[in-house]
mmCIF file of the N, C-alpha and C atoms, coordinates in Angstrom:
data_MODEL
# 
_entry.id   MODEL 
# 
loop_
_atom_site.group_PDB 
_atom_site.id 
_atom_site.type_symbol 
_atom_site.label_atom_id 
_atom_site.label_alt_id 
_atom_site.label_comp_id 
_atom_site.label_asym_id 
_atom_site.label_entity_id 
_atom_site.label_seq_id 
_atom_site.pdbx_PDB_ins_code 
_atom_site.Cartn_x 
_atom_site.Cartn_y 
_atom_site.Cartn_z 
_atom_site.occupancy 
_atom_site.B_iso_or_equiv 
_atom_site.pdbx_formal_charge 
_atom_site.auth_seq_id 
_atom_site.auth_comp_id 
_atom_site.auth_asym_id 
_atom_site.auth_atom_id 
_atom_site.pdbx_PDB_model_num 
ATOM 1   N N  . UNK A 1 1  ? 0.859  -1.172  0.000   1.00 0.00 ? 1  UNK A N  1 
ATOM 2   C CA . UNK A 1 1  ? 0.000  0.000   0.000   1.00 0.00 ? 1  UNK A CA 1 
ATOM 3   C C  . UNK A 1 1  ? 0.898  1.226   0.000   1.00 0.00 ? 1  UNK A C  1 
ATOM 4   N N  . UNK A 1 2  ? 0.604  2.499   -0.435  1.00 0.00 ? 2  UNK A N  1 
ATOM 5   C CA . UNK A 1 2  ? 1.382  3.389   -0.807  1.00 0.00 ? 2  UNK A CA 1 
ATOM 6   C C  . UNK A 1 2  ? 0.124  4.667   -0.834  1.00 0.00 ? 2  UNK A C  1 
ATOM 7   N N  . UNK A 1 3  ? 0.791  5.527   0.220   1.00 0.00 ? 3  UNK A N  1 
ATOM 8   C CA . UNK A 1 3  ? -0.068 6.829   0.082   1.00 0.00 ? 3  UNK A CA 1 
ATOM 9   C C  . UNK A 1 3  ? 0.993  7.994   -0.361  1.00 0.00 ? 3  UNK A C  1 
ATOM 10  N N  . UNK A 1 4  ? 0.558  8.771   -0.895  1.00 0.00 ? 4  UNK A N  1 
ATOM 11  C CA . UNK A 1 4  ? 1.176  9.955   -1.524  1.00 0.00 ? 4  UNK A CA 1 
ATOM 12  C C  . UNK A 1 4  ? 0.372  11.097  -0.835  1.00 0.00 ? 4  UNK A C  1 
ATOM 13  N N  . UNK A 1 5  ? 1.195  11.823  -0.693  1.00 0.00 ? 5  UNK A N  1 
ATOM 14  C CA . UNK A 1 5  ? 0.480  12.998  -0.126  1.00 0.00 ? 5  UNK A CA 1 
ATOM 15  C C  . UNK A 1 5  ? 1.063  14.627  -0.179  1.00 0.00 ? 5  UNK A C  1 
ATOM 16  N N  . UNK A 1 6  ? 0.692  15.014  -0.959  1.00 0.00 ? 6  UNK A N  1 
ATOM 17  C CA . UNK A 1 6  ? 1.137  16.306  -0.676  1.00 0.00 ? 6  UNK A CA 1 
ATOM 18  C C  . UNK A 1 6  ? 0.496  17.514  0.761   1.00 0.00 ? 6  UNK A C  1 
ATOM 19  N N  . UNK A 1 7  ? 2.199  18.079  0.639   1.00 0.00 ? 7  UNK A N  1 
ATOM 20  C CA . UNK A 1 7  ? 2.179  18.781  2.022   1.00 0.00 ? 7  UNK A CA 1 
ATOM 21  C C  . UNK A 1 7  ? 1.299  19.480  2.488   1.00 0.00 ? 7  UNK A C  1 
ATOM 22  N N  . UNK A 1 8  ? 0.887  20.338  1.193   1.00 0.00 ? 8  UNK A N  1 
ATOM 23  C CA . UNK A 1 8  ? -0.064 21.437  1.421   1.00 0.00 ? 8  UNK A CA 1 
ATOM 24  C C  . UNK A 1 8  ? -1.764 21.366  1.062   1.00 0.00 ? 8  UNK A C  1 
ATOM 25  N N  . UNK A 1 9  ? -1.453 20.080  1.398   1.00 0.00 ? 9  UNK A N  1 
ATOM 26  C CA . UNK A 1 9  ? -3.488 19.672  1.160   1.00 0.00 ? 9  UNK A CA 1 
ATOM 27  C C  . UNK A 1 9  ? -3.695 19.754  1.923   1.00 0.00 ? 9  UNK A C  1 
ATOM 28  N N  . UNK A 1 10 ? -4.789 20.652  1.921   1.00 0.00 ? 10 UNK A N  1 
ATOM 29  C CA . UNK A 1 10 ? -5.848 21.294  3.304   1.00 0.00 ? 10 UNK A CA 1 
ATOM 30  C C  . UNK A 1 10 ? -7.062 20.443  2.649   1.00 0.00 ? 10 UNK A C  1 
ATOM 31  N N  . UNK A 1 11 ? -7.261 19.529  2.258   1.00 0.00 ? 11 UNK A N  1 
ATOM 32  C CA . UNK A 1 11 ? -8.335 18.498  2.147   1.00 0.00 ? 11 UNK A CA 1 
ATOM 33  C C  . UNK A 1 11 ? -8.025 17.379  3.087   1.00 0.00 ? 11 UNK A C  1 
ATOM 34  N N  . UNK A 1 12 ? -6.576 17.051  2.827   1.00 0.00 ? 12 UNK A N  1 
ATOM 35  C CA . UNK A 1 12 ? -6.614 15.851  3.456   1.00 0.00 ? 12 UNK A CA 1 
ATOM 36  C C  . UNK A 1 12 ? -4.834 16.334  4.155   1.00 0.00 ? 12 UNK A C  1 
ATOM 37  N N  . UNK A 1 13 ? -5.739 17.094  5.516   1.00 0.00 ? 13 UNK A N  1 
ATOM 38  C CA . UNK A 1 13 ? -4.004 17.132  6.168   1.00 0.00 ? 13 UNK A CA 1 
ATOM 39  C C  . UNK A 1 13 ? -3.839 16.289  6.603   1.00 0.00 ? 13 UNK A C  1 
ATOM 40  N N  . UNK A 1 14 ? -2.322 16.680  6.045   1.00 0.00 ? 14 UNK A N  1 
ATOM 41  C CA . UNK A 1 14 ? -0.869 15.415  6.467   1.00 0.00 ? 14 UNK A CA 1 
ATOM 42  C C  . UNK A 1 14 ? -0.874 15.213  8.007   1.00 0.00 ? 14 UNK A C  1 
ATOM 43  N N  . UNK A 1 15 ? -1.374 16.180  8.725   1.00 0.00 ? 15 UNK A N  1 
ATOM 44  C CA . UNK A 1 15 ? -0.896 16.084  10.101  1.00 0.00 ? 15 UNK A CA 1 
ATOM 45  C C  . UNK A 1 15 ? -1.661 14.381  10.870  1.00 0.00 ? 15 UNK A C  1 
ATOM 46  N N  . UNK A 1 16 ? -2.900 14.626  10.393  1.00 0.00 ? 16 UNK A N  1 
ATOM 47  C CA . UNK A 1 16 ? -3.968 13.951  10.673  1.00 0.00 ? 16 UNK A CA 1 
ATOM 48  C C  . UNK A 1 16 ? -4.204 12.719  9.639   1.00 0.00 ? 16 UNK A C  1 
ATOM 49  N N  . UNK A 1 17 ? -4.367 12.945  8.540   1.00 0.00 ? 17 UNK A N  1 
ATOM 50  C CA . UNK A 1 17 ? -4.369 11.659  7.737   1.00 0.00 ? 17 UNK A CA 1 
ATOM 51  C C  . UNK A 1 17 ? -3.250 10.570  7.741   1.00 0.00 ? 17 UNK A C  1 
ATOM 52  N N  . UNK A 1 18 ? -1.835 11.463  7.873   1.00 0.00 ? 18 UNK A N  1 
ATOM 53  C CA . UNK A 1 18 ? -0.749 10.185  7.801   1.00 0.00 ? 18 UNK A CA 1 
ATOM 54  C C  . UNK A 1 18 ? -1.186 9.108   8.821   1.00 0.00 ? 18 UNK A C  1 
ATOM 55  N N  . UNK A 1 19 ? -1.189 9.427   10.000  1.00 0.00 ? 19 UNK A N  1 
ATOM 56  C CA . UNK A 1 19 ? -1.754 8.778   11.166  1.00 0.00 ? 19 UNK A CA 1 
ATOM 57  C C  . UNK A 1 19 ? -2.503 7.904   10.934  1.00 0.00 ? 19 UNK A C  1 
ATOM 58  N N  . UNK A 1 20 ? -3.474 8.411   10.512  1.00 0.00 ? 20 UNK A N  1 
ATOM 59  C CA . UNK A 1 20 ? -5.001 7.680   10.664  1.00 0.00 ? 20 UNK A CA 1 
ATOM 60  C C  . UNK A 1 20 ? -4.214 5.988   9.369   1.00 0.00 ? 20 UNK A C  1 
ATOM 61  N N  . UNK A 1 21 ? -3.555 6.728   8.074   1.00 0.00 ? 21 UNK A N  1 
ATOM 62  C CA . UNK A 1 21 ? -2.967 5.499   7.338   1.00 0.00 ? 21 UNK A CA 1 
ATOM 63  C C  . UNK A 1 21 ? -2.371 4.752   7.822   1.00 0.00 ? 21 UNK A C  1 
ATOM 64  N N  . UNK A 1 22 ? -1.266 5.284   8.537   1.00 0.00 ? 22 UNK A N  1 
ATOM 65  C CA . UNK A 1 22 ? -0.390 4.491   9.311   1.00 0.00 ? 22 UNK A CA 1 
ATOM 66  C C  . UNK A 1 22 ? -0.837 3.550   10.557  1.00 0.00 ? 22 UNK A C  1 
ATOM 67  N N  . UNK A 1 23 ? -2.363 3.960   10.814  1.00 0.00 ? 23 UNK A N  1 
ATOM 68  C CA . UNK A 1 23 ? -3.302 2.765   11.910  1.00 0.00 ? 23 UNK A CA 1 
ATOM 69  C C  . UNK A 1 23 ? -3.548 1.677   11.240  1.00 0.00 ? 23 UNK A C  1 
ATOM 70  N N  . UNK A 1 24 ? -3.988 2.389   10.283  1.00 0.00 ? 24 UNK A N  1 
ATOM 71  C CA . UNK A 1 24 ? -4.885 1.419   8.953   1.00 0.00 ? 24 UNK A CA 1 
ATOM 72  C C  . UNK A 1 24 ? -3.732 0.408   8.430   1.00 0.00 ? 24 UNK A C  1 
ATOM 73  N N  . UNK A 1 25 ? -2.918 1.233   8.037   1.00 0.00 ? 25 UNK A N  1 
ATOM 74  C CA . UNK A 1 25 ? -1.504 -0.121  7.178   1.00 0.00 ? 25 UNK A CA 1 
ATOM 75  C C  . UNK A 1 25 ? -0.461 0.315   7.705   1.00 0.00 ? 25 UNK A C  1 
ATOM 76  N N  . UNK A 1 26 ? -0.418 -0.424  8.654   1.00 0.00 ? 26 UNK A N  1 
ATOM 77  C CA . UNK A 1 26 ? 1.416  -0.352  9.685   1.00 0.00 ? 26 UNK A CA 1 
ATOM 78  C C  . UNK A 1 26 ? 2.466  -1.051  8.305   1.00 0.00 ? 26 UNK A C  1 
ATOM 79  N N  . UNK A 1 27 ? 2.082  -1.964  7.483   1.00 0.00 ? 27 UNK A N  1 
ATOM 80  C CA . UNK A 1 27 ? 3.078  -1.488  6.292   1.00 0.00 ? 27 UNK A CA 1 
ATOM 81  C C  . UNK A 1 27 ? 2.566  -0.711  5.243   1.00 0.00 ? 27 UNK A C  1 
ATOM 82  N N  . UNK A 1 28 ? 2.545  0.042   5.309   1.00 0.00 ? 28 UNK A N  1 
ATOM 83  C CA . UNK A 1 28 ? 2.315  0.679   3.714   1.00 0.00 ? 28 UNK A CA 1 
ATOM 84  C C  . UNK A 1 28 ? 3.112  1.926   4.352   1.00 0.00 ? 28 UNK A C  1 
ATOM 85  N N  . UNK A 1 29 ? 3.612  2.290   2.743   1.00 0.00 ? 29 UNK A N  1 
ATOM 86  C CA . UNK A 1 29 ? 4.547  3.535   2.455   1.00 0.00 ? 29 UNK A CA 1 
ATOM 87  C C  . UNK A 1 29 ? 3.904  4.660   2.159   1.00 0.00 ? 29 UNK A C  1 
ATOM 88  N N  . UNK A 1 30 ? 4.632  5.645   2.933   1.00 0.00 ? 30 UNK A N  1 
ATOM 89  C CA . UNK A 1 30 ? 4.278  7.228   2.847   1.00 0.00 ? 30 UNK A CA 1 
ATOM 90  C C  . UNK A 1 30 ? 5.888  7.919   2.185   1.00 0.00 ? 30 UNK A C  1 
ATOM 91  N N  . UNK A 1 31 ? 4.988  8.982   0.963   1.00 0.00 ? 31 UNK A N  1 
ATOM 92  C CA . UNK A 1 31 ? 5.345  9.525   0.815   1.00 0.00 ? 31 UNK A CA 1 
ATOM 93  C C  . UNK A 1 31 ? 5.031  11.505  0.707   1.00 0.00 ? 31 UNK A C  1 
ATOM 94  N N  . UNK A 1 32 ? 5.096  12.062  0.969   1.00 0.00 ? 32 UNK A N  1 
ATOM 95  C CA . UNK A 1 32 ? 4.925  13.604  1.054   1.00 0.00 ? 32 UNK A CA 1 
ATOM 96  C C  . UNK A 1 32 ? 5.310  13.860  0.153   1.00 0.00 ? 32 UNK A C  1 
ATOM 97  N N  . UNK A 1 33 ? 5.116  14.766  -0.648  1.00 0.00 ? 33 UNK A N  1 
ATOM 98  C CA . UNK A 1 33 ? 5.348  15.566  -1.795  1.00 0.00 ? 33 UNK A CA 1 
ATOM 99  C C  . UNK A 1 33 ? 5.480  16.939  -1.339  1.00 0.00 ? 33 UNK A C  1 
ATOM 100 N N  . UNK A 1 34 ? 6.726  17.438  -1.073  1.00 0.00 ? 34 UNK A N  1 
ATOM 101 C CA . UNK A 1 34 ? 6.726  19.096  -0.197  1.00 0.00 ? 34 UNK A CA 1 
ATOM 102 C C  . UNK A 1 34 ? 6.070  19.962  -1.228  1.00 0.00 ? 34 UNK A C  1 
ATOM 103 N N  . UNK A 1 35 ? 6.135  19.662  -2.772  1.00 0.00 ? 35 UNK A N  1 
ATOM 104 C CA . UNK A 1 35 ? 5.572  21.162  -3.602  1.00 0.00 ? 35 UNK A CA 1 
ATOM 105 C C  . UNK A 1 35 ? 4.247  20.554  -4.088  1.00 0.00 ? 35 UNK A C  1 
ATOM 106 N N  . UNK A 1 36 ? 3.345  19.596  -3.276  1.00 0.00 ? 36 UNK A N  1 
ATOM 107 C CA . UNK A 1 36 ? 2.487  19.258  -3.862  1.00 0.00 ? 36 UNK A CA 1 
ATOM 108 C C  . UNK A 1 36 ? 1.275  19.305  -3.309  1.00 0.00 ? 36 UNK A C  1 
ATOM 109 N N  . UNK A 1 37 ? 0.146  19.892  -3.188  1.00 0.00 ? 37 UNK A N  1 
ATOM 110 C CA . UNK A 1 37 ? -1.398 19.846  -2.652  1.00 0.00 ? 37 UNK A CA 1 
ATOM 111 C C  . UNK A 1 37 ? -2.220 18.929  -2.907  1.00 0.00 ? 37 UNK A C  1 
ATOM 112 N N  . UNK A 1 38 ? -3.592 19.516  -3.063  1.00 0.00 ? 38 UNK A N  1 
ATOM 113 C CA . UNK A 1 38 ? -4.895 17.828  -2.767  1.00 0.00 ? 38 UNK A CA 1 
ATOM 114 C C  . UNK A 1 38 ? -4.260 17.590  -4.239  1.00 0.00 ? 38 UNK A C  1 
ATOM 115 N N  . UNK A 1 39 ? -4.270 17.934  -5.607  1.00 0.00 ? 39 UNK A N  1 
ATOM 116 C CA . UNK A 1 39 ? -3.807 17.763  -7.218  1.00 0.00 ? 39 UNK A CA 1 
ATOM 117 C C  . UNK A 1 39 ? -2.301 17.132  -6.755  1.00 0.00 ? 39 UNK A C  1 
ATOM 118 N N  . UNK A 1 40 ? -2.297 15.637  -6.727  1.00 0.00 ? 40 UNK A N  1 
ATOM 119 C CA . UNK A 1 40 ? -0.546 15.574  -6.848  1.00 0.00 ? 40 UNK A CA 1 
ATOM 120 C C  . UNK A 1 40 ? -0.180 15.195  -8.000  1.00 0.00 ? 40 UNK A C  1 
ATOM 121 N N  . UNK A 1 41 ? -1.534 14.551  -8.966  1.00 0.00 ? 41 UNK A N  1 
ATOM 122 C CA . UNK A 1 41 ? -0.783 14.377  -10.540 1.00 0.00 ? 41 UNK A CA 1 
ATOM 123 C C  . UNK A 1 41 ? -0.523 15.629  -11.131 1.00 0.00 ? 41 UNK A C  1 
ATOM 124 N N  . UNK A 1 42 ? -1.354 16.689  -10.467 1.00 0.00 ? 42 UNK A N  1 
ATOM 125 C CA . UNK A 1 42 ? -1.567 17.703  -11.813 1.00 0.00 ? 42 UNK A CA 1 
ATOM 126 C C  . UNK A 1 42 ? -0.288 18.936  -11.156 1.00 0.00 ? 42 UNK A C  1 
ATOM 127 N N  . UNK A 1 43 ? 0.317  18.468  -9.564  1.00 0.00 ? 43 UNK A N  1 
ATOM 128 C CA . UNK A 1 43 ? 1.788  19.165  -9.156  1.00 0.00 ? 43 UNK A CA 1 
ATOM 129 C C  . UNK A 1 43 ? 2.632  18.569  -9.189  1.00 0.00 ? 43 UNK A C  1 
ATOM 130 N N  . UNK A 1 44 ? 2.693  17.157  -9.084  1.00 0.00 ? 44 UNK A N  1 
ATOM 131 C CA . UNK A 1 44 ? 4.238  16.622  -9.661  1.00 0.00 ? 44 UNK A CA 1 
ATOM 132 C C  . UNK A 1 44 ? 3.976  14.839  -10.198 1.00 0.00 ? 44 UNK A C  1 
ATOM 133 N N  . UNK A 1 45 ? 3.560  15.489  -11.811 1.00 0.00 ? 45 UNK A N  1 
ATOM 134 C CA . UNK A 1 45 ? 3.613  13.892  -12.180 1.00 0.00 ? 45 UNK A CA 1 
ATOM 135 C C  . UNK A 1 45 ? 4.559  13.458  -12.378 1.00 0.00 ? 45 UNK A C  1 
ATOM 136 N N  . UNK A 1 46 ? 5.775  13.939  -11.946 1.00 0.00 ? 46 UNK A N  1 
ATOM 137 C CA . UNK A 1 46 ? 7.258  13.347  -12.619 1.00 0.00 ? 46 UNK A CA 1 
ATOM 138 C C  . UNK A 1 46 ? 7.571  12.612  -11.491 1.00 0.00 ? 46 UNK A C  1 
ATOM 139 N N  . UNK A 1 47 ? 7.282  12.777  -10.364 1.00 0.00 ? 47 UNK A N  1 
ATOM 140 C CA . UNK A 1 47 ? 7.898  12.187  -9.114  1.00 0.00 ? 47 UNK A CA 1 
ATOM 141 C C  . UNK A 1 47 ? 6.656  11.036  -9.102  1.00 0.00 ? 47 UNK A C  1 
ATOM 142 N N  . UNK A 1 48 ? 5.142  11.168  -9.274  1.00 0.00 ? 48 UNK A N  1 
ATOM 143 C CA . UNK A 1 48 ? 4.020  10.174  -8.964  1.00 0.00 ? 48 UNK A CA 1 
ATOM 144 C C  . UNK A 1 48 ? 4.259  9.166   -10.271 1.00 0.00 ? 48 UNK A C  1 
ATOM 145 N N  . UNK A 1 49 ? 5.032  9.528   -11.211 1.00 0.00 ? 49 UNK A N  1 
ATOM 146 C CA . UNK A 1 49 ? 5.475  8.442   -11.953 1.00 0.00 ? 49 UNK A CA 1 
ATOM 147 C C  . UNK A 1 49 ? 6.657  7.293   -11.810 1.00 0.00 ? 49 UNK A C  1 
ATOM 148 N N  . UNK A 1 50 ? 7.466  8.652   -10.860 1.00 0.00 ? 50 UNK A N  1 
ATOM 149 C CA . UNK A 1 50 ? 8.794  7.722   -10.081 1.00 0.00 ? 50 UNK A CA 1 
ATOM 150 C C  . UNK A 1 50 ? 8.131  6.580   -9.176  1.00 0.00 ? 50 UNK A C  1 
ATOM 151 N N  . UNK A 1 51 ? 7.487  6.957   -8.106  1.00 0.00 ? 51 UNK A N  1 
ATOM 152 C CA . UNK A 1 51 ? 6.944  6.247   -7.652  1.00 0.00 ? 51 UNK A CA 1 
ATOM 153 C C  . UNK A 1 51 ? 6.159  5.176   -7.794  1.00 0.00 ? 51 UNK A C  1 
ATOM 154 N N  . UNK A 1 52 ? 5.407  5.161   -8.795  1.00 0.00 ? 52 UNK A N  1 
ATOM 155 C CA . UNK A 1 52 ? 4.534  3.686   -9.316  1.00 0.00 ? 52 UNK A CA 1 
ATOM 156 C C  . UNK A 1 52 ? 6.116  3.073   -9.922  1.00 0.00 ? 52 UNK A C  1 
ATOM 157 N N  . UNK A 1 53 ? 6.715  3.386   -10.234 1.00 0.00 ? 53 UNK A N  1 
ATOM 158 C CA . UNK A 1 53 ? 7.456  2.486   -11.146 1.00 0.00 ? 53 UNK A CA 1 
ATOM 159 C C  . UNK A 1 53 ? 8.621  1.979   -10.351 1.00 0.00 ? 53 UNK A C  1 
ATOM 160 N N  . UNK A 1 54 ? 9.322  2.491   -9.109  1.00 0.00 ? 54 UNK A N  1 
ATOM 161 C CA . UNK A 1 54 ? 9.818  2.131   -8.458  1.00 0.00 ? 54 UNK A CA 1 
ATOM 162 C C  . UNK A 1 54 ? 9.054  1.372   -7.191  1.00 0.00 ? 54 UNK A C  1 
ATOM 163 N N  . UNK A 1 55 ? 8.206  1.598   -6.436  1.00 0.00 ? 55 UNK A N  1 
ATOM 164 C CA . UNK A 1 55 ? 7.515  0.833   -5.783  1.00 0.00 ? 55 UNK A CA 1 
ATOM 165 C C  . UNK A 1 55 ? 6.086  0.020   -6.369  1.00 0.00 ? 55 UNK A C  1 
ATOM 166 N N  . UNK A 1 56 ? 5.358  0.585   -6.929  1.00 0.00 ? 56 UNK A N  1 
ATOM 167 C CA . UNK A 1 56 ? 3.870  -0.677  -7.349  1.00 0.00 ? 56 UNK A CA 1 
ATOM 168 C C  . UNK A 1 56 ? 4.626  -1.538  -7.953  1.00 0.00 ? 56 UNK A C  1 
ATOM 169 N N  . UNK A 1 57 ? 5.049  -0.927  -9.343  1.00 0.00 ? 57 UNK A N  1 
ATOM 170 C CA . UNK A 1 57 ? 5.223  -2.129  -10.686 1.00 0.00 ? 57 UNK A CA 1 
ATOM 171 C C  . UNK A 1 57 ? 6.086  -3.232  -9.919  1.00 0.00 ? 57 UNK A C  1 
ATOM 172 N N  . UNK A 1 58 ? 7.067  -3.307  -8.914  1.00 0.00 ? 58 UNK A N  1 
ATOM 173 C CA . UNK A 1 58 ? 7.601  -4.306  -8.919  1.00 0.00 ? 58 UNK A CA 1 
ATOM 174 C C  . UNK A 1 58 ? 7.398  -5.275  -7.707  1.00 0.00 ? 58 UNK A C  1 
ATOM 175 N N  . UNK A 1 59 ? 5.858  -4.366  -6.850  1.00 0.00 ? 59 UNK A N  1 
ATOM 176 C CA . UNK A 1 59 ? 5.048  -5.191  -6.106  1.00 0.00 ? 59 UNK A CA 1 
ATOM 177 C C  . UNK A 1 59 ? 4.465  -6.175  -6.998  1.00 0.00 ? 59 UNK A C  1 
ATOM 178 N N  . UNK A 1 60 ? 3.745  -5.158  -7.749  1.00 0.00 ? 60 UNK A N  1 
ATOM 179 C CA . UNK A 1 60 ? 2.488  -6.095  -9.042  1.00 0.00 ? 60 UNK A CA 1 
ATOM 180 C C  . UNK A 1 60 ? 3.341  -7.192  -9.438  1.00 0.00 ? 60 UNK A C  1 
ATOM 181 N N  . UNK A 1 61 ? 4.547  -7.348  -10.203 1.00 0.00 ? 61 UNK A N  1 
ATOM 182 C CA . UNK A 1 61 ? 5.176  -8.105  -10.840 1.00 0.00 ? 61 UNK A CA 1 
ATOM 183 C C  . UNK A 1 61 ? 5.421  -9.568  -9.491  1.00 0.00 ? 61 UNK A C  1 
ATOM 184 N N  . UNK A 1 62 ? 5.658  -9.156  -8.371  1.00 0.00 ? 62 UNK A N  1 
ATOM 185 C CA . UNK A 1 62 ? 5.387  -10.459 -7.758  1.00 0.00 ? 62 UNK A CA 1 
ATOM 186 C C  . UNK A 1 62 ? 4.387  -11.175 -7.360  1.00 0.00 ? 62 UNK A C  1 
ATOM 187 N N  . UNK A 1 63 ? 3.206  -10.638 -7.774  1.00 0.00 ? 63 UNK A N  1 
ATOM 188 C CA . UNK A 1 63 ? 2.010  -11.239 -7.456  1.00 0.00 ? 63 UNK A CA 1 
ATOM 189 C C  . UNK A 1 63 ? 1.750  -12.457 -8.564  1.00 0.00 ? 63 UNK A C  1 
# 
């Protein structure tokens, strides 16, 4: 599991949501996006592309 989150979402603050994920999936990965808000494809698809391809694709591939 893998949450992305940018810093400056006042939809879904970091302060409070990481938490609540981190109850939910004691493994799953967090990542913050410091220049990124509630839009993280539409503030950094270069990094939300790093990410699927370094962590999902090579979850998926062992399934």
């Amino acid at each position: 599991m893998l949450l992305t989150l940018g810093i400056t979402n006042y939809s879904l603050l970091p302060k409070y949501f990481i938490p609540l994920f981190k109850a939910d999936f004691p493994n799953g990965l967090v990542y913050t996006l410091e220049k990124a808000g509630h839009y993280i494809l539409e503030d950094e698809p270069e990094m939300i592309a790093v990410l699927i391809d370094s962590v999902c694709l090579p979850e998926m591939r062992r399934k």
